[in-house]
N, C-alpha and C positions, 0 to 999 in steps of 0.2 A: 229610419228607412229612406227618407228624402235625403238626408244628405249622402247617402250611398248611391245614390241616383245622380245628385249630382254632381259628385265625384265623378262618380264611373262619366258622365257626359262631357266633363272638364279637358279626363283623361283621354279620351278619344277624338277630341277637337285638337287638342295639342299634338295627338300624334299625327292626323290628317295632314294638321300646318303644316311641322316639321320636315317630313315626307315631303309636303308639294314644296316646298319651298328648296329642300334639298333636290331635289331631281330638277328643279325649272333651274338651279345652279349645275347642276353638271353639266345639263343641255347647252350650257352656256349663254344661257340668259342673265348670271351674273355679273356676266363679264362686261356691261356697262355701268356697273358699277364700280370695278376695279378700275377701268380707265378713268373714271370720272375725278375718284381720289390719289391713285397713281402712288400711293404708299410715301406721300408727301413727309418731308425730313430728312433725318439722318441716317445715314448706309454704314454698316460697321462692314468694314475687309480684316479680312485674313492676310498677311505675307507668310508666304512660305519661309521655311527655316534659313537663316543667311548665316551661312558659314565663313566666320572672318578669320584665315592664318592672323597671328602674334610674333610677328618677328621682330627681333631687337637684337642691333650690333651683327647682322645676318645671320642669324641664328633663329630658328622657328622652334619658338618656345609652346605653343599649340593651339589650340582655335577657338574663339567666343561665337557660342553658337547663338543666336539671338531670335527669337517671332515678334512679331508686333502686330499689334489689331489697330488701322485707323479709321474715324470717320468722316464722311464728305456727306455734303446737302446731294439727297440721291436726285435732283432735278440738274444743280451742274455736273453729277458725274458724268452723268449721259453728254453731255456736251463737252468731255475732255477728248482730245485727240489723242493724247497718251492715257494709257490705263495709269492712276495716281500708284498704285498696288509698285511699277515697276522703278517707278523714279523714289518711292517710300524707300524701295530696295538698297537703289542704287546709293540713294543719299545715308542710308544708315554703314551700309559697306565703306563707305569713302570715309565718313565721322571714324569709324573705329578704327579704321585701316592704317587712316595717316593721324593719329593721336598721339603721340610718342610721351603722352603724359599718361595714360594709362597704368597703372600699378600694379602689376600681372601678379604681386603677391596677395594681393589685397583686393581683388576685383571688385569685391563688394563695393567698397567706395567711390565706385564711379560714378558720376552723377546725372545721371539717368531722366532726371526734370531736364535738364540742361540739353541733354540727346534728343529728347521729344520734342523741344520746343525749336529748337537747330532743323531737326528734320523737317518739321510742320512746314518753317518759315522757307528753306531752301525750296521744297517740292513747291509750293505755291508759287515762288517767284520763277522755275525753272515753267509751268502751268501758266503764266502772267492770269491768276486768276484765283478767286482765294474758296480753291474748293475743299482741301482736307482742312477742318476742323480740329481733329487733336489725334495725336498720335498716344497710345497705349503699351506699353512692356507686359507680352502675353509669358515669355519666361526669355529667362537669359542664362546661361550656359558657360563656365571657362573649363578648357579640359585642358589639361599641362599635356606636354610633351610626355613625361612617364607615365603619366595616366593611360598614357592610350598604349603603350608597349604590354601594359596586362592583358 
């Protein structure tokens, strides 16, 4: 019987807490807490899908579609004057754009450690400041030219 008692008085303390403590946070009394720690590390980005034409001999053979996820220390992102997300962009478009080694039968083979590491190193030097961390392959895409006549 005691210990149903103090159960039951366990349980009602813990809900009181939870209650006060969630409501003193929405009120926004948490919120020197957040500033305090500021979600210290790493930022993971999203780029939007980069559509690269494949042309070879002038002929457009079809498009590698590409996403990439990278991360940057979220303390220097805030300090970039360029958002990293658009120069990731720019720097992967150019890689594959002007590659003329590329294997368009074979695309798998491309080496893709070698793209990430190329990107990373470029955007930080274009940044003079070494805020993206590592560059990730979210999916990568080649569509031939007949493929898309379907």
């Amino acid at each position: 019987m005691s210990r149903i008692v103090i159960t039951g008085i366990w349980v009602c303390a813990v809900t009181l807490l939870s209650g006060y403590l969630t409501a003193y946070w929405l009120i926004g009394g948490g919120k020197e807490m957040m500033e305090t720690s500021e979600w210290e590390g790493l930022q993971y980005e999203k780029t939007q899908p980069i559509n690269v034409p494949m042309i070879r001999e002038g002929k457009l053979n079809g498009y590698t579609v590409v996403q990439l996820v990278y991360t940057a220390d979220s303390a220097r992102l805030k300090e970039a004057i360029v958002p990293p997300g658009l120069l990731v962009t720019d720097e992967t478009f150019r890689a594959l754009y002007g590659d003329d080694n590329i294997d368009l039968d074979h695309i798998e083979r491309y080496d893709l450690k070698e793209l990430t590491k190329s990107v990373r190193e470029k955007v930080n030097v274009r940044l003079n400041a070494d805020i993206v961390q590592d560059v990730l392959v979210e999916q990568i895409n080649y569509f031939s030219r007949e493929a898309l006549r379907q």
